[in-house]
C-alpha positions as CSV (number, residue, x, y, z in Angstrom):
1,X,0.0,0.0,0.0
2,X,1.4,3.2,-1.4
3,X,2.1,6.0,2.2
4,X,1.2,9.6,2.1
5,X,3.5,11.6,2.8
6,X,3.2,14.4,5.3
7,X,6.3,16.3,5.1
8,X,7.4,20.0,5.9
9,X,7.3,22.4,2.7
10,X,10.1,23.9,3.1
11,X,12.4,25.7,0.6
12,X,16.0,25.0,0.2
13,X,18.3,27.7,-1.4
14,X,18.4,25.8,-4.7
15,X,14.4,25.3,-5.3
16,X,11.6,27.3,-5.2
17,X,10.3,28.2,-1.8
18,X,7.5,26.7,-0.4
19,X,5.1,27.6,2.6
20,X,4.1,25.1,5.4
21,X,0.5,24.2,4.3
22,X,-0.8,24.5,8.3
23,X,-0.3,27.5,10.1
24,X,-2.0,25.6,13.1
25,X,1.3,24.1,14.3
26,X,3.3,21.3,12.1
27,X,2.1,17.9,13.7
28,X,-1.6,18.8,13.0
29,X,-1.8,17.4,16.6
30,X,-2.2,20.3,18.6
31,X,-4.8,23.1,18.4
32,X,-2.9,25.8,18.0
33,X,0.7,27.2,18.4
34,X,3.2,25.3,21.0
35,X,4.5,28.5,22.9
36,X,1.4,27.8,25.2
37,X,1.7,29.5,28.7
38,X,2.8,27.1,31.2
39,X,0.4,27.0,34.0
40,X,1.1,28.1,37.6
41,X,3.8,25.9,39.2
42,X,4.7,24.6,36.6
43,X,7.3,26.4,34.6
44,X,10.2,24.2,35.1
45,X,9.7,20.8,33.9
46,X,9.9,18.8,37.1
47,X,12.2,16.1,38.3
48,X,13.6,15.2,34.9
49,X,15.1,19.2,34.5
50,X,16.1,18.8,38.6
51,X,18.2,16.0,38.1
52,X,19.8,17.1,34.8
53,X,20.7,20.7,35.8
54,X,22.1,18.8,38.9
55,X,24.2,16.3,37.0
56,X,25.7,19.0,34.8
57,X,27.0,20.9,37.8
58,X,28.9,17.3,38.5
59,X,30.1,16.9,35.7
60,X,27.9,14.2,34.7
61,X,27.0,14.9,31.2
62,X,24.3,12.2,30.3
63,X,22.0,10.2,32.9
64,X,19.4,7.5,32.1
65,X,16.4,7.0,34.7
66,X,16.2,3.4,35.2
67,X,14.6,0.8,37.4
68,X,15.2,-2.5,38.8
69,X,13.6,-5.4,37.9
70,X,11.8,-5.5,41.4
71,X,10.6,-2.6,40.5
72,X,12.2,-0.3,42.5
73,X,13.1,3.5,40.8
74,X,16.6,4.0,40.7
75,X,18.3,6.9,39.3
76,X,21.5,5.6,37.0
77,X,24.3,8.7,36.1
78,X,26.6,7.2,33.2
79,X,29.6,9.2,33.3
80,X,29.3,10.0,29.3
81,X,32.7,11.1,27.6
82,X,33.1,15.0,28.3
83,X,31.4,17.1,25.7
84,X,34.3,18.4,23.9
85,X,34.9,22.4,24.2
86,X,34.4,22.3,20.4
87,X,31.0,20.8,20.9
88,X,29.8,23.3,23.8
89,X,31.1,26.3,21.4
90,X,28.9,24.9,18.4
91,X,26.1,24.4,21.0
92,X,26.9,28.2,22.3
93,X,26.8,28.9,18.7
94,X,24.0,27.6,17.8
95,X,21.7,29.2,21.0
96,X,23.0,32.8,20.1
97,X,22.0,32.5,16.3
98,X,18.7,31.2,17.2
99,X,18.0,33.7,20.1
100,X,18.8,36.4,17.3
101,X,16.8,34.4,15.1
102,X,14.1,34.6,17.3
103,X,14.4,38.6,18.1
104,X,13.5,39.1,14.3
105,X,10.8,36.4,14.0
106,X,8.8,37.7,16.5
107,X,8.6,40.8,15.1
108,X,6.3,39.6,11.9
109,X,3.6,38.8,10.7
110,X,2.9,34.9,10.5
111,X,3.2,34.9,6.5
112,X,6.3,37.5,7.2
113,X,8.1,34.6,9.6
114,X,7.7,32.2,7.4
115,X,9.2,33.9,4.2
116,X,11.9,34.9,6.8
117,X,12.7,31.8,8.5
118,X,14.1,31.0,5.1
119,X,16.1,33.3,4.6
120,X,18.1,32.8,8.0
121,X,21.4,32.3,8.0
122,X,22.7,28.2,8.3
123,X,23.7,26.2,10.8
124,X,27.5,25.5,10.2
125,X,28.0,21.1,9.5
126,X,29.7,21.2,13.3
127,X,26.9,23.0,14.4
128,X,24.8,20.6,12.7
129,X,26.6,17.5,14.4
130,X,26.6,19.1,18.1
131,X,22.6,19.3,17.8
132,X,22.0,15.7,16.6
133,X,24.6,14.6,19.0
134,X,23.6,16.3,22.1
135,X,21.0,13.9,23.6
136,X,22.0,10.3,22.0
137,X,22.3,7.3,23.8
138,X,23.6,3.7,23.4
139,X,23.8,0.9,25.3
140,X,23.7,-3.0,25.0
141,X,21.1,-5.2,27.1
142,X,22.9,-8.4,28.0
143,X,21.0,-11.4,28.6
144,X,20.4,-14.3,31.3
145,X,20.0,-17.8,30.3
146,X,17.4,-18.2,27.1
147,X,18.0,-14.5,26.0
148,X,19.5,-12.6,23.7
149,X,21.4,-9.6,23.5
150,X,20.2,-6.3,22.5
151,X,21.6,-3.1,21.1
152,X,19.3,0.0,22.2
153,X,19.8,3.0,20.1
154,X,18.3,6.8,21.7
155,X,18.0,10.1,20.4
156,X,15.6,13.3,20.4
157,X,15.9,16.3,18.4
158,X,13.3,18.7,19.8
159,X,11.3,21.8,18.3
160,X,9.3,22.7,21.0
161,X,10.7,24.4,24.0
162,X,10.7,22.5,26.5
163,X,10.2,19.1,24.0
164,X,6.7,17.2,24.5
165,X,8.7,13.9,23.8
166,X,9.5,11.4,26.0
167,X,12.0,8.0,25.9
168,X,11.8,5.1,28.4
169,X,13.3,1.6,28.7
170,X,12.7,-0.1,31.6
171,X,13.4,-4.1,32.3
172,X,10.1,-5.6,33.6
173,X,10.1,-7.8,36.5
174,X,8.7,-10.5,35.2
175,X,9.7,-13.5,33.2
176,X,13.6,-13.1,34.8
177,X,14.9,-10.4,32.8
178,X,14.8,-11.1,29.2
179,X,11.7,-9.0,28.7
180,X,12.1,-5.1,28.2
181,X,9.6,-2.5,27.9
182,X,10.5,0.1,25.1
183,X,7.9,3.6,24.9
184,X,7.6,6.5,23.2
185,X,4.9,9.5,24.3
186,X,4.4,12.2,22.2
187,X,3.0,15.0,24.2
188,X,0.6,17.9,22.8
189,X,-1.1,20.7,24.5
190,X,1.9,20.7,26.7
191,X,4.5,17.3,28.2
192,X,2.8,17.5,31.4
193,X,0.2,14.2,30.5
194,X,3.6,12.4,28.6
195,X,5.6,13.2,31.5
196,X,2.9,11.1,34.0
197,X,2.8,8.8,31.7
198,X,7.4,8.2,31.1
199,X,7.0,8.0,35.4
200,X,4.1,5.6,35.7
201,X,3.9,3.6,32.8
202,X,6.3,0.9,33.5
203,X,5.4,0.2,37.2
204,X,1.6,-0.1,36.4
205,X,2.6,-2.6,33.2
206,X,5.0,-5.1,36.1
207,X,1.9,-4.6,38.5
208,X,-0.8,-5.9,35.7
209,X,1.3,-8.7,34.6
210,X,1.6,-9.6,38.2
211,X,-2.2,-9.5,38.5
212,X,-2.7,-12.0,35.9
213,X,-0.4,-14.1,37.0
214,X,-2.3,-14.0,40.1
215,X,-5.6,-14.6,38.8
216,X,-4.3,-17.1,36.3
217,X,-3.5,-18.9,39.5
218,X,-6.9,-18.7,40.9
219,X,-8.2,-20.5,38.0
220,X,-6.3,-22.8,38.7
221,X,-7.0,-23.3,41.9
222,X,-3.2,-23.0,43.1
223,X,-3.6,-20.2,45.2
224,X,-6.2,-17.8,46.0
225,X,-4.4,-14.2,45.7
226,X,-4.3,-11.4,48.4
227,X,-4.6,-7.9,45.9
228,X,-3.9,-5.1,47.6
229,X,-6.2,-1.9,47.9
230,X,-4.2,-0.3,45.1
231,X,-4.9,-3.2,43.2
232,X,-8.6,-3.8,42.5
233,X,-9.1,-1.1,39.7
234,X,-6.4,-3.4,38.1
235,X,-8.6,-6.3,38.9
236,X,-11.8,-5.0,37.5
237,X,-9.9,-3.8,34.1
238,X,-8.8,-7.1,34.0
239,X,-11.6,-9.1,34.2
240,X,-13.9,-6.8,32.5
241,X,-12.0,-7.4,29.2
242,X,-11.5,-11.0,29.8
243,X,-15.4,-10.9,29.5
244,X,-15.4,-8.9,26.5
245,X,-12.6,-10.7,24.6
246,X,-12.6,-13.9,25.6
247,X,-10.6,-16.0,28.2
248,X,-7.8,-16.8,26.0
249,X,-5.6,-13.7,26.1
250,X,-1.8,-14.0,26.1
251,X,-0.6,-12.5,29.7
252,X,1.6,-9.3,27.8
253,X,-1.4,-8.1,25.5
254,X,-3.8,-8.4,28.1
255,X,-1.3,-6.6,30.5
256,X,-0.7,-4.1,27.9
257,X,-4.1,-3.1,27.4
258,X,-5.2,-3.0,31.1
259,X,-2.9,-0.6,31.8
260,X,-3.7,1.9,29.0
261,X,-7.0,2.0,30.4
262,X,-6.1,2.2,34.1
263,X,-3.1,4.7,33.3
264,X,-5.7,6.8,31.5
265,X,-8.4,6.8,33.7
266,X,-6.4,7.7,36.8
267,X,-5.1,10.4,34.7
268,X,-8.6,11.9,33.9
269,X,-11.0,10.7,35.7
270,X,-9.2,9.8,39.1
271,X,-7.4,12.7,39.1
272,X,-10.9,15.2,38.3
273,X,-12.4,13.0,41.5
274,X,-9.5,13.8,43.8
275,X,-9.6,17.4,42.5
276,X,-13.4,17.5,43.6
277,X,-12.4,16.1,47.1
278,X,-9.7,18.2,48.0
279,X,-10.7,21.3,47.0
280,X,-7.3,22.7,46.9
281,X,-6.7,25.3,44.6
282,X,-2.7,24.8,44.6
283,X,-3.5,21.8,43.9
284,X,-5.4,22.0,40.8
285,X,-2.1,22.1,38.6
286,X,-0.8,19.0,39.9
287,X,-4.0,17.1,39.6
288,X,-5.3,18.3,36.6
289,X,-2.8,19.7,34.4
290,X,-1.9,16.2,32.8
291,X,-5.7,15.7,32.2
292,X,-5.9,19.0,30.2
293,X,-2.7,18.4,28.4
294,X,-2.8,14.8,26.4
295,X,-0.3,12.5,24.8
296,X,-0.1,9.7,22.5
297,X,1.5,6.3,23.6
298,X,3.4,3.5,21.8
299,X,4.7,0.7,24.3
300,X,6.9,-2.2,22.8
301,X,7.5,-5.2,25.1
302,X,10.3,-6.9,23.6
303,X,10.9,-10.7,24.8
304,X,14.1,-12.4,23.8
305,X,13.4,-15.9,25.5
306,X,9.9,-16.2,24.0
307,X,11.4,-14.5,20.8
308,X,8.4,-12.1,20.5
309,X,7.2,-8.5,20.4
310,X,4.0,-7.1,21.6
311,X,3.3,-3.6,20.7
312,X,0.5,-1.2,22.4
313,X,-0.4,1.9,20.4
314,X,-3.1,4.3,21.1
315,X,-2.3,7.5,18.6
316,X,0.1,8.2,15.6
317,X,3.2,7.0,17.2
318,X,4.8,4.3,15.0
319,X,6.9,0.8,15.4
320,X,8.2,-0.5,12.5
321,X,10.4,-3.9,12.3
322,X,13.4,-3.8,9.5
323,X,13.4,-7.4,7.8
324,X,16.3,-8.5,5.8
325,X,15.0,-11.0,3.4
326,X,17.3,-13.9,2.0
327,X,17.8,-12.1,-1.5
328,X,19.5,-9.5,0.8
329,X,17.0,-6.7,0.0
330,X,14.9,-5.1,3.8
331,X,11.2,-4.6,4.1
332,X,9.5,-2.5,6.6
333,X,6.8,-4.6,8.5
334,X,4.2,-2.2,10.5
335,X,3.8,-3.5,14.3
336,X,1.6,-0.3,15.1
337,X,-1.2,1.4,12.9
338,X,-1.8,4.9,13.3
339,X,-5.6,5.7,15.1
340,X,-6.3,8.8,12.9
341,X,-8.9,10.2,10.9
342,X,-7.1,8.4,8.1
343,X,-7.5,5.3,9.2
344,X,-10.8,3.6,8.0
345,X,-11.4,1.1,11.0
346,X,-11.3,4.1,13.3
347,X,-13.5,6.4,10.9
348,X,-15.5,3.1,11.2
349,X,-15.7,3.4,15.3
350,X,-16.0,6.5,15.7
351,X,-19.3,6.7,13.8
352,X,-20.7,3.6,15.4
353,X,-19.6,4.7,19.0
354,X,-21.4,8.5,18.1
355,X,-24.5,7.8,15.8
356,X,-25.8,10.9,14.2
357,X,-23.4,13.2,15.2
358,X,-21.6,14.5,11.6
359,X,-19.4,16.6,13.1
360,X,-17.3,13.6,15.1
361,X,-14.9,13.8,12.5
362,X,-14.5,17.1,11.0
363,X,-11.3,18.5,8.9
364,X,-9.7,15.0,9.6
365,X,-9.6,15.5,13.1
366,X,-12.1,15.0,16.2
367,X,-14.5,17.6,17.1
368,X,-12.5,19.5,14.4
369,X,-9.4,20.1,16.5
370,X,-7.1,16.8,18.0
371,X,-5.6,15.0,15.4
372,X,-5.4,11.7,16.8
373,X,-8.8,9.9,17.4
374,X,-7.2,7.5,20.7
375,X,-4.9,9.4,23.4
376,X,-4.1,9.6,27.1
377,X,-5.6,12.7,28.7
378,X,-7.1,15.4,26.5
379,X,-10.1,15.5,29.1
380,X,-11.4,18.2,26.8
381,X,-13.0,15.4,24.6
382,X,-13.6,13.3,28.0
383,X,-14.8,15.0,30.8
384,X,-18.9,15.7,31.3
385,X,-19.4,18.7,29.9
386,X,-20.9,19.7,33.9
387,X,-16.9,19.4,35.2
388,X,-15.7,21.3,32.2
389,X,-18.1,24.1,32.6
390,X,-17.4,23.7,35.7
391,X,-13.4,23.3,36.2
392,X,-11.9,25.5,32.7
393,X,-12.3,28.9,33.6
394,X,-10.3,28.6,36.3
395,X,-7.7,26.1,34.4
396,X,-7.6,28.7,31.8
397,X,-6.6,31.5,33.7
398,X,-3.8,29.2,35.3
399,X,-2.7,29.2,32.0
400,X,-4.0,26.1,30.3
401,X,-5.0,27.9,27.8
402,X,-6.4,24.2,25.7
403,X,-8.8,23.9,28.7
404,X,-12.1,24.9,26.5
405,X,-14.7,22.8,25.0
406,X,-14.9,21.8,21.7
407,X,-18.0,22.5,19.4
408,X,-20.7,20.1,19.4
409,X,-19.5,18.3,22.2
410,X,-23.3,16.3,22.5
411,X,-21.8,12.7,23.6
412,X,-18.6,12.1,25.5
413,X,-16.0,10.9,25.9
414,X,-14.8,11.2,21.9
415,X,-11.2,9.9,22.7
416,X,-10.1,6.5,24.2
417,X,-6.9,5.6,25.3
418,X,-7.4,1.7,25.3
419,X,-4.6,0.4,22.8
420,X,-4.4,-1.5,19.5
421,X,-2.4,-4.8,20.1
422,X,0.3,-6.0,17.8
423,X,2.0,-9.4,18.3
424,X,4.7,-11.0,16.3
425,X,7.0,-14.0,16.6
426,X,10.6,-11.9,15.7
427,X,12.7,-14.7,13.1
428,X,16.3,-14.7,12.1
429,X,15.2,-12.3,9.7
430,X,13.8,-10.1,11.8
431,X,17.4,-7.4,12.4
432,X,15.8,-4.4,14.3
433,X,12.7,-2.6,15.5
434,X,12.2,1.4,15.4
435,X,10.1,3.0,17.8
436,X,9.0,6.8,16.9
437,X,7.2,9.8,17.8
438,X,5.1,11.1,14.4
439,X,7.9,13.7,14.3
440,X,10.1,11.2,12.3
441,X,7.1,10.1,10.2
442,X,6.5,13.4,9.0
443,X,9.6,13.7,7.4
444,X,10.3,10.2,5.8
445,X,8.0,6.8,4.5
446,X,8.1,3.6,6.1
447,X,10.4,2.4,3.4
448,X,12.5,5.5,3.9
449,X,13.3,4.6,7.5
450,X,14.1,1.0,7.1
451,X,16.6,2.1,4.1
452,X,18.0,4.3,6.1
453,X,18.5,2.5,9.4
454,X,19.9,-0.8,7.3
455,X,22.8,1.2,6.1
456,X,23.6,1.7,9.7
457,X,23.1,-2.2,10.1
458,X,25.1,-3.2,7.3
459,X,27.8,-1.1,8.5
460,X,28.0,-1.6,11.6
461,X,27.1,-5.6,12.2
462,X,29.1,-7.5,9.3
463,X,31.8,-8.7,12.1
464,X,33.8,-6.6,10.2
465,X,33.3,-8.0,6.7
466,X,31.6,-4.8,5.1
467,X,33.5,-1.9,4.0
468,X,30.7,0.2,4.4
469,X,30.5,3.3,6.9
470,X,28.2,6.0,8.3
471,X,28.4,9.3,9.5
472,X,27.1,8.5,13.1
473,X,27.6,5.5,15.2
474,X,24.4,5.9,16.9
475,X,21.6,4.1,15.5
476,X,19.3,7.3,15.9
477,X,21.2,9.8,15.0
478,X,21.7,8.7,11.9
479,X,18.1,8.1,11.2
480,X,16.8,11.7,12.5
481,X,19.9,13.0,10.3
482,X,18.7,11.3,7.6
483,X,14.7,12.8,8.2
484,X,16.0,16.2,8.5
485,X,18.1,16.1,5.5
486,X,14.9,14.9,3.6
487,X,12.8,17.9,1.6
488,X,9.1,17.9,1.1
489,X,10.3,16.3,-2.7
490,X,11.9,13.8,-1.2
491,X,15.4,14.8,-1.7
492,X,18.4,15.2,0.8
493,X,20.4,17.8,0.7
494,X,22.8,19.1,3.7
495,X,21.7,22.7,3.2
496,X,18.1,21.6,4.2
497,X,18.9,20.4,7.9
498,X,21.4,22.9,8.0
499,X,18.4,25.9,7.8
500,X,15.6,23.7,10.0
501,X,17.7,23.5,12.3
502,X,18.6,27.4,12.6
503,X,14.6,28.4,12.9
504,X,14.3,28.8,16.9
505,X,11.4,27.4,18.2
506,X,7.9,27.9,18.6
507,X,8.7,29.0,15.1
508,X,10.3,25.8,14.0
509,X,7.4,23.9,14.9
510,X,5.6,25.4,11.6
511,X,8.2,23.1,9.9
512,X,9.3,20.4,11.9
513,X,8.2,18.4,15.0
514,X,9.7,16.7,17.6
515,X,11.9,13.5,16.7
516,X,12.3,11.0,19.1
517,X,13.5,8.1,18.2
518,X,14.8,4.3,19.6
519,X,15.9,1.6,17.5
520,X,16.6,-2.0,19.2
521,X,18.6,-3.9,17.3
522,X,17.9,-8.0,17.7
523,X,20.7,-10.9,18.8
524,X,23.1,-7.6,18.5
525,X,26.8,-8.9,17.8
């Protein structure tokens, strides 16, 4: 099936110039421009910008938050190689010409900025480098007996300021250690909903698979469980789509797609019910600022004993496995399918779920504003339309300035968080899974990313036999190079990164979004 494409219109200084075809913001995902106003308490963004400003004053210059397989958080400092003064100079570089950048932007009109943004001045090629080398990360996963070993790939390139992305990787406590949790969460309307979800994600997913390991016990009639108080919401989910679906499902799936729903709901509608008990005002932020904000999810559970990957996707996020067939040639395999307006079985639900109601889907998007028809938080297309009425004029002048109802908002809630499940039995052929924000998808086809990232393979896992080399030894840097060397035509040029890269943000985000990006390579040499 041929892709669309989606890609920035940019102009380069060699073609004609083009304008972005969406003034609303580059993803389509949000509403409306990313420099929204952060709300009251929360202009800093939390532990993750505590611990790094910390780590910098140590000298530490990249950290990874971790936890153990029983499950308890630990916080792991790698002591990186020190960023070469050449590096920090570029870096210092690249701030001041984008801070200038930014002066003169904000001084125009929107069809002004973006006839100007392309006439800013590039990004030098060491400029260039320091950017898409200034968060990667790379590390193996050695196995225990049955296992494999893996090769994990990180990187993010952000647009917006702070970015809405984030990266986790977490070993779950179950089935020894051979089975790893890879997610991505794409924040809009703010990182506050993608930031819960990074924190919370991973213990909620070891807690649900210990649940139904519980309950598969009780059926047995091995041993009647003890759940804690914490735990029946977990139970209910659980049971509740056993009845559904049928008794058969696989522990990870069913794991998987319990905790979307639980995640979600304590995100929306636990947190409006603790809101309404507390009546704390300076505690409204806390409570319900994830719930206005909203994220997609994509959760990969990679098992090298069992030799299979289950994948959990509620939005546009994407995985995509690179298979290297016996001719020698790769094909892209989809383990994720995007749940927008574009996709006909969702199109399909949306008018079943909302009968009569013409509007559900309007300008490709729901209600006419969130791209993405499933998504954690967003309680703008969830909440009763009492709490809203209630609850957004005070969240609005906090500053959460997406806290308004949508038009026509007759039968809630419009958006669902519960996942779409992929599973697949990984074969020899099977070299290396990608896991992506939209950001990446934006810029370059299915196809495009596995030709991209085989190059890397080729070069780097031929036990020496190839003769064939790449710019970057990170897996992900050399992928996101790639997308931001890539025009709206399809071509690559070095110029073209060179001046999206130079447009400060929330101005770059009329031509790029965030790129996050991890690629696992399988049985890594």
């Amino acid at each position: 099936m041929q892709e669309a494409r989606s890609r920035r219109a940019f102009g380069t200084s060699t073609a004609a110039s083009q304008q972005p075809s969406n003034d609303s913001g580059a993803s389509g995902k949000k509403t409306g421009p990313s420099d929204t106003p952060q709300p009251a308490g929360a202009t800093k963004r939390s532990l993750t910008f505590a611990i790094g400003g910390i780590l910098a004053l140590l000298g530490v210059t990249s950290y990874t938050l971790l936890r153990q397989p029983n499950g308890v958080p630990v916080e792991v400092a790698t002591q990186a190689k020190p960023t070469p003064s050449s590096t920090q100079t570029a870096l210092e570089s690249v701030a001041t010409k984008r801070s200038d950048a930014l002066k003169k932007l904000d001084t125009l009109t929107k069809k002004e900025r973006r006839e100007e943004a392309q006439r800013l001045g590039l990004l030098t090629e060491e400029e260039v480098d320091a950017v898409l080398h200034a968060k990667e990360n790379s590390w193996f996963i050695e196995p225990v007996a049955g296992g494999s070993r893996l090769r994990v790939d990180t990187n993010q390139v952000s647009s917006n300021d702070p970015i809405e992305d984030y990266l986790t990787w977490t070993t779950l406590s179950s089935n020894a250690t051979n089975r790893h949790m890879f997610s991505v969460f794409d924040g809009h309307a703010g990182y506050m909903c993608a930031e819960q979800l990074a924190a919370r994600m991973g213990p909620m997913l070891d807690k649900s698979l210990e649940v139904i390991a519980q309950l598969t016990d009780l059926k047995k009639g091995v041993k009647k469980p003890e759940f804690e108080a914490d735990d029946k919401a977990l139970v209910k989910t659980i049971r509740q789509i056993e009845r559904e679906a049928g008794l058969n499902w696989d522990h990870v799936p069913l794991a998987l797609t319990a905790t979307f729903i639980n995640m979600d709901y304590e995100l929306v509608t636990g947190a409006l019910a603790e809101f309404r008990k507390q009546q704390q005002l300076m505690r409204m932020d806390e409570l319900l600022g994830p719930s206005v904000s909203g994220s997609c999810g994509l959760v990969a559970v990679v098992d090298t004993e069992a030799k299979e990957v289950v994948v959990a996707n509620t939005g546009d996020s994407r995985a995509l496995l690179g298979v290297r067939l016996k001719n020698g040639t790769w094909k892209a395999v989809r383990l994720s399918q995007d749940q927008t307006a574009d996709n006909a079985n969702e199109l399909a639900r949306m008018a079943r779920e909302h009968p009569g109601e013409d509007s559900v889907i309007h300008r490709g998007r729901v209600l006419g504003g969130l791209m993405p028809t499933r998504a954690f938080g967003d309680c703008r297309y969830k909440w009763p339309l009492e709490a809203q009425q209630d609850l957004f004029p005070i969240l609005y002048s906090r500053g959460h300035r997406y806290a308004t109802t949508p038009p026509n908002y007759v039968t809630p809630p419009y958006v669902t968080a519960r996942p779409v499940i992929v599973k697949h039995m990984l074969s020899d052929d099977d070299k290396f899974i990608v896991i992506a924000s939209d950001g990446l998808y934006d810029q370059l086809s299915d196809a495009e990313v596995i030709g991209s990232v085989s190059q890397w393979y080729e070069a780097h896992n031929q036990k020496g036999a190839s003769t064939l080399t790449t710019e970057d030894d990170n897996a992900a840097t050399h992928l996101i190079r790639a997308a931001l060397s890539t025009d709206q035509s399809g071509r690559r040029s070095d110029t073209y990164i060179r001046r999206l890269l130079a447009i400060p943000p929330p101005h770059s985000r009329r031509f790029r979004d965030d790129i996050s990006v991890t690629i696992v390579t399988l049985n890594a040499e």
